[in-house]
N, C-alpha and C positions, 0 to 999 in steps of 0.2 A: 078893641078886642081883636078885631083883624090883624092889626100889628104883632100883635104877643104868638098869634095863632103862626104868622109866616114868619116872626122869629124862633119858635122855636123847631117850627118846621125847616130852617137852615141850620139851626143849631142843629136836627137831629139827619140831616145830609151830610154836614161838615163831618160828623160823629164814625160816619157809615164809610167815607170815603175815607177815616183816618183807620178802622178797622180793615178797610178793605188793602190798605197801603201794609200796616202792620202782617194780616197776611198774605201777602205776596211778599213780604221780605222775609215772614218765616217757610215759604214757600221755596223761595230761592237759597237762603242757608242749606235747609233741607237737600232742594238737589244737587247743591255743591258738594256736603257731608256723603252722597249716597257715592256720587260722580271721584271723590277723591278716593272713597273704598274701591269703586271698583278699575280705578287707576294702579293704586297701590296693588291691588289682588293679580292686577296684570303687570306689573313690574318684578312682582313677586316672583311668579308663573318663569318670566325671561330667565329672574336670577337663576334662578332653580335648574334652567333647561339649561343655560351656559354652562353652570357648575359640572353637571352630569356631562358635558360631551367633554369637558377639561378630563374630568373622571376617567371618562371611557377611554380617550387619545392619552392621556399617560399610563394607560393600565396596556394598552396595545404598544404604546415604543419600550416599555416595561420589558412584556415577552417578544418584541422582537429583540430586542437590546441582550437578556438573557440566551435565545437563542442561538445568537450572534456570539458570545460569547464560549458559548460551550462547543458550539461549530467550532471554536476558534481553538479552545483547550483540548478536543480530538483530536485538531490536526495538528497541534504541537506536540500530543505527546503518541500519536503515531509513525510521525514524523522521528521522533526521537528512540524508537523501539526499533527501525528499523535501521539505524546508525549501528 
């Protein structure tokens, strides 16, 4: 009777420690899954912030490039008015 009593009392150890492994590996999936979201959400964030200064510095050599240009067609054709 003792026997059957500490078999099954290792039987229900063994049980406890295979649940307890079970989760801690759904535990660690879990903070991988949470950990890779907010990886991604921060790569994301970068893309977005590069994108917008590319934006902003082409939209600025844009009008200066424009202005540059039109400086440049006053004096050509002031230059020429007064020929």
């Amino acid at each position: 009777m003792r026997e059957c009593v500490v078999y099954h009392s290792l039987k229900l150890e063994s049980a406890l420690r295979d649940d307890q492994k079970t989760e801690r590996a759904r535990a660690e999936t879990l903070f991988k899954k949470e950990e890779q979201i907010r990886e991604g959400a921060k790569a994301m964030a970068e893309y977005k912030a590069a994108q917008k200064a590319v934006q902003d510095k082409t939209a600025r050599l844009r009008a200066l490039r424009l202005a540059r240009d039109a400086a440049k067609q006053a004096t050509a054709s002031s230059q020429g008015r007064t020929r």
